[in-house]
C-alpha positions in Angstrom: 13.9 6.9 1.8 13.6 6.8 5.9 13.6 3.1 7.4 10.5 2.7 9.9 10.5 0.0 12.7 7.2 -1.6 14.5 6.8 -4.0 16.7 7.3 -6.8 14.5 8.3 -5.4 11.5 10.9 -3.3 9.3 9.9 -1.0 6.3 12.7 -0.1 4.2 13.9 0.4 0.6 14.0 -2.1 -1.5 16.8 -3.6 -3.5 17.1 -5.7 -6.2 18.1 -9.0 -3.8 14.9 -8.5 -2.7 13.3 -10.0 -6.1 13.0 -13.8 -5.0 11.1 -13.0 -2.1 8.8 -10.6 -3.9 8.5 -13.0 -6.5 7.2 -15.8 -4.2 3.9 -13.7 -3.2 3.4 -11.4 -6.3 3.7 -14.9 -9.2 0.5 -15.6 -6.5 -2.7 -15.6 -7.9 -4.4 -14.0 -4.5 -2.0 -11.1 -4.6 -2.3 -9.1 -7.7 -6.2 -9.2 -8.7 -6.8 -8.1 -5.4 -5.0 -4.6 -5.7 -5.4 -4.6 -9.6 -2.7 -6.1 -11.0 -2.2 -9.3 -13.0 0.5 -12.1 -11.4 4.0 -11.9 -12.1 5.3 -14.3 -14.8 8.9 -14.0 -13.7 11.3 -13.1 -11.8 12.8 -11.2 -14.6 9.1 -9.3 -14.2 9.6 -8.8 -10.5 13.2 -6.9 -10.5 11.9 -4.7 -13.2 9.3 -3.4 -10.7 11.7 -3.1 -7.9 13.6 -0.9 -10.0 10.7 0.9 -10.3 10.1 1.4 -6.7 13.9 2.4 -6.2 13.4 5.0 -8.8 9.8 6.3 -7.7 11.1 5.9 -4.0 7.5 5.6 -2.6 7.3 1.9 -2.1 9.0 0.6 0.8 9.6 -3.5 1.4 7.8 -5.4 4.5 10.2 -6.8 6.5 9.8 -9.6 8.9 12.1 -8.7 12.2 12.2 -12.1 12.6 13.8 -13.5 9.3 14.5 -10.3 7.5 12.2 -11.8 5.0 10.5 -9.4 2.5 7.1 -10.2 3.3 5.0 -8.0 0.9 5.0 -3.9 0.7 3.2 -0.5 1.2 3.4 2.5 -0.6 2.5 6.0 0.0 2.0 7.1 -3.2 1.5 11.2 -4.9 -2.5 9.9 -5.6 -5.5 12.7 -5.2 -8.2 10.7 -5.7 -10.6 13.5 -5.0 -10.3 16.8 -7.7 -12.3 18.9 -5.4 -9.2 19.6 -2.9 -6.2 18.6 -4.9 -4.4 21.6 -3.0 -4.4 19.5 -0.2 -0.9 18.0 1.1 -2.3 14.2 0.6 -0.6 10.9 -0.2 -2.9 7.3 -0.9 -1.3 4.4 1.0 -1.2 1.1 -1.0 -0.3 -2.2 0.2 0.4 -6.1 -0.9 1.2 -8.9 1.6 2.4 -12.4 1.3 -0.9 -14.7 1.7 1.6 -17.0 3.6 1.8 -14.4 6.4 -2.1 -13.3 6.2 -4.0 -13.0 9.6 -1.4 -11.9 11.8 -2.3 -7.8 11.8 1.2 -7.0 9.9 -0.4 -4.9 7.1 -2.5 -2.7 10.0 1.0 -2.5 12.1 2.9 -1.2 8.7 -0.1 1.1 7.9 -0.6 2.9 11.0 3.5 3.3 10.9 2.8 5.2 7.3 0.1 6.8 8.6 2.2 8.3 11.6 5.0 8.9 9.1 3.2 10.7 6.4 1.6 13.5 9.1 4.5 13.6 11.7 7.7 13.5 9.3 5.8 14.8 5.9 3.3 16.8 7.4 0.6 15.9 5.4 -3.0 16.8 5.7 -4.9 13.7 4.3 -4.0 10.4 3.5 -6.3 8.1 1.7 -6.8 4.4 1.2 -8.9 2.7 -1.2 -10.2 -0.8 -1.9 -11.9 -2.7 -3.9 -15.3 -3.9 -3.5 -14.2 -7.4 -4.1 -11.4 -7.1 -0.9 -12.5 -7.9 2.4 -8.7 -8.2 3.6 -8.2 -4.8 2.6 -12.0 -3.5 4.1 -11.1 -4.9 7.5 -7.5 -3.1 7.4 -9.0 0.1 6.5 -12.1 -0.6 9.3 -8.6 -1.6 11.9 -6.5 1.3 10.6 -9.3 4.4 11.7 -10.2 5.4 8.2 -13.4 6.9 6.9 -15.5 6.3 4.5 -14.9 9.4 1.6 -16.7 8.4 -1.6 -17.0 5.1 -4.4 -15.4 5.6 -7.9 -15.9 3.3 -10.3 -12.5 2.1 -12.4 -11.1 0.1 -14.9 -7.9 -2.7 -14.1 -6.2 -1.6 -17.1 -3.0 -3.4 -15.8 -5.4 -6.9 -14.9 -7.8 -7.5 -16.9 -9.6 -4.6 -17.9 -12.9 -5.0 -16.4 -14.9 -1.6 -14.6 -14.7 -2.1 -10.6 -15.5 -0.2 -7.6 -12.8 1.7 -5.5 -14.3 2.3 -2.0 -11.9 5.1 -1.2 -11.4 6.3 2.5 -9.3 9.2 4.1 -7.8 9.7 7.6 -7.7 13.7 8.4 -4.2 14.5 10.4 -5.5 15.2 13.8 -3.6 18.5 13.8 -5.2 19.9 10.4 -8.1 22.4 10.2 -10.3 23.6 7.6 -10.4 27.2 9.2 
């Protein structure tokens, strides 16, 4: 898994001394809901999903320069959220922040890093991100970040609390893709 540098920030793998930092935003109630999945109970909870991202290696940790604090993540995840073109070399970008560090344009600067990432280094055609109706944080990245408006599917939060929501799902084209 490459390590990516912004301005202000430092994506990278994550490891399992990461798990008290990610426990301290994703035990929060403003975290999980928001991108469809219920709060962490423990910590025990949080290192068994870092191990996950280690194994899956698609999830990279937020990383304040700063502090070296794990601040949240971002994922670019094998996700075709549209049947019709599944063909396609496409990833969906997903992303969770701290709410103690919300406001200050770090989840924008660590998605336009993926973004440049995933059709530089991967080469791929279309990346999508999706919110949910309910998430104006994660509206105003994708409105910040350049992406367009694709289509609405409606889905269930299996891993929350099972209710039916809608995903507004948007796509950036790589500038260098055509359709011929």
């Amino acid at each position: 898994m490459i390590k990516m540098e912004t301005e202000r920030l430092v994506l990278r793998a994550f490891t399992l001394e990461d798990a008290e930092d990610m426990y301290h935003y994703a035990k929060d109630e403003r975290v999980g809901p928001m991108a469809g999945w219920a709060p962490h109970e423990s910590i025990e909870e949080t290192r068994d999903v870092i191990q996950l991202f280690i194994e899956e290696a698609d999830v990279w940790a937020i990383v304040l320069k700063e502090t070296g604090q794990v601040i949240g993540s971002i994922g670019l995840h094998d996700r075709r959220p549209d049947p019709s073109i599944q063909h396609d070399a496409q990833r969906e970008i997903g992303y969770v922040l701290s709410p103690d560090f919300w406001g200050n344009g770090y989840v924008p600067e660590a998605v336009q890093a993926m973004i440049r990432f995933g059709f530089e280094a991967l080469g791929l055609e279309r990346i999508w991100c999706g919110y949910f109706s309910f998430n104006d944080q994660s509206r105003r990245v994708v409105e910040k970040c350049g992406f367009t408006y694709a289509f609405t599917k409606t889905q269930e939060l299996t891993r929350l609390d099972g209710r039916t929501v809608e995903n507004l799902v948007h796509v950036q084209l790589n500038p260098t893709f055509s359709t011929h």
